[in-house]
C-alpha positions as CSV (number, residue, x, y, z in Angstrom):
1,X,8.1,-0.3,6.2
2,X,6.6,-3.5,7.8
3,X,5.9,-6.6,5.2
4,X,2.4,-7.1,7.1
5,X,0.7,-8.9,4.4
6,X,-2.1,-6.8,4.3
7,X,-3.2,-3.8,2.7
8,X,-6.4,-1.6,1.5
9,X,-6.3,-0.6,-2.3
10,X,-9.4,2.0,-2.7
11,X,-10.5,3.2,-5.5
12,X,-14.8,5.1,-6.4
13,X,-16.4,6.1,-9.3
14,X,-18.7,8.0,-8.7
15,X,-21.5,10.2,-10.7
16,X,-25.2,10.7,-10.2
17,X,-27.9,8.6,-11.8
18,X,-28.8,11.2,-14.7
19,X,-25.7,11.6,-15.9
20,X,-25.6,7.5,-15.8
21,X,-28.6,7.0,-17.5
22,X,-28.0,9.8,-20.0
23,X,-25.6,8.0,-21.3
24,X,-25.4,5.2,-24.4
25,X,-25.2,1.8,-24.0
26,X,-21.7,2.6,-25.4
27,X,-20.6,5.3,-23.6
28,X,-21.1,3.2,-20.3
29,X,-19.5,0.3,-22.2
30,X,-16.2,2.7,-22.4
31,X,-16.7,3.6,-18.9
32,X,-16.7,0.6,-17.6
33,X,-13.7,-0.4,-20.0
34,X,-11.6,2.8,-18.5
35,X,-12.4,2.5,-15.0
36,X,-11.3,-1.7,-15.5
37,X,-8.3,-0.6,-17.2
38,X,-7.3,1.9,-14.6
39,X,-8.0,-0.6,-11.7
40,X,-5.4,-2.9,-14.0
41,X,-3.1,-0.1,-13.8
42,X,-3.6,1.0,-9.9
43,X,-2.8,-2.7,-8.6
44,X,-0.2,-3.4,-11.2
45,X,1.5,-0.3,-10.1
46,X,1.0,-1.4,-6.1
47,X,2.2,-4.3,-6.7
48,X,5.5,-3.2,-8.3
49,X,6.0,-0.3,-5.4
50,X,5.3,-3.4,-2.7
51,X,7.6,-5.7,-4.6
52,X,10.9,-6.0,-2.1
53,X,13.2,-6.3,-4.6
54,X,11.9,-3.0,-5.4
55,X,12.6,-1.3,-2.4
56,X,16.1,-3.0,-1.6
57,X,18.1,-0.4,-3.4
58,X,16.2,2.7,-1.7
59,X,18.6,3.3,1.1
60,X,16.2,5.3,3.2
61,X,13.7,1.9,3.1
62,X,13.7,-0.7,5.9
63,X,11.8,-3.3,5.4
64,X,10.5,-5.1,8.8
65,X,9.8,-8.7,8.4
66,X,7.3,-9.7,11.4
67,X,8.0,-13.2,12.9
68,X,4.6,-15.1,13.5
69,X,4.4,-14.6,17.0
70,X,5.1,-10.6,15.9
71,X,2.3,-10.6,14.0
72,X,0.1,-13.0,16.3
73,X,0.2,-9.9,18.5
74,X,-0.4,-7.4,16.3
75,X,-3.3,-8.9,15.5
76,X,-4.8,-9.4,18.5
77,X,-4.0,-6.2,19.6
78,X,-6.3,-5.1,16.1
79,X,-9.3,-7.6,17.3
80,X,-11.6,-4.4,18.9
81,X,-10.9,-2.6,15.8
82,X,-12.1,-5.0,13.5
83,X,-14.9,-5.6,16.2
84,X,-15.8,-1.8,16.0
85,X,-16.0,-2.1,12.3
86,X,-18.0,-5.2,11.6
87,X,-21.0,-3.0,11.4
88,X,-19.4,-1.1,8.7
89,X,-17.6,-3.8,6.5
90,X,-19.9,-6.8,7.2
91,X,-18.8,-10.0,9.1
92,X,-19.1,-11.8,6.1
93,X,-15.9,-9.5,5.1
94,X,-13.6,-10.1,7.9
95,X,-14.2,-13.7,8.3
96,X,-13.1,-13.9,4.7
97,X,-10.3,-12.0,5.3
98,X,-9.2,-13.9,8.3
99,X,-9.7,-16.6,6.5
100,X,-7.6,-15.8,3.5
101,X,-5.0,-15.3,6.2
102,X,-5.2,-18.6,7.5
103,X,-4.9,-20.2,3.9
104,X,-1.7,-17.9,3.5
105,X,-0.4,-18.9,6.8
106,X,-0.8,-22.8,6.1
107,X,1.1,-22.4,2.3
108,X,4.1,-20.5,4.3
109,X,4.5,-23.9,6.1
């Protein structure tokens, strides 16, 4: 496993507008509680599976630990991709992203 600092966490709810709208004020209330609580849940559960001191004891796990310059190239090598998928996930959305990086990068100094 590679400590890459990165990672997508997906999770849809998904229904169709009647069904929405047939619902009470209340009901969607409940929803909304639910699908909050579950996204609680989801991450607190990554987080815990990501956490090294986790995975130390599980003898088939290696954990990789890029240097910098590892990663520097990994992500330049990833540049067209994220290029190819601007369209898709906005601009705004990877220069936040890379951005968040650079903020995370500074603190490790």
């Amino acid at each position: 496993m590679t400590a890459s600092k990165h990672g997508v966490l997906d999770y849809m709810f998904i229904t169709n507008t009647t069904f929405w709208n047939g619902l009470t004020q209340d009901e969607q209330r409940l929803f909304r509680y639910a699908m909050n609580m579950a996204l609680r849940y989801g991450n607190a559960v990554a987080k815990g599976l990501n956490d090294q001191s986790e995975l130390k004891p599980m003898k088939r796990v290696t954990v990789l630990e890029p240097t910098r310059q590892q990663l520097a190239v990994w992500q330049s090598a990833m540049k067209p991709l994220w290029q190819e998928y601007e369209p898709v996930i906005g601009a705004d959305i990877l220069k936040a992203a890379q951005q968040a990086e650079e903020v995370t990068a500074a603190s490790a100094n």
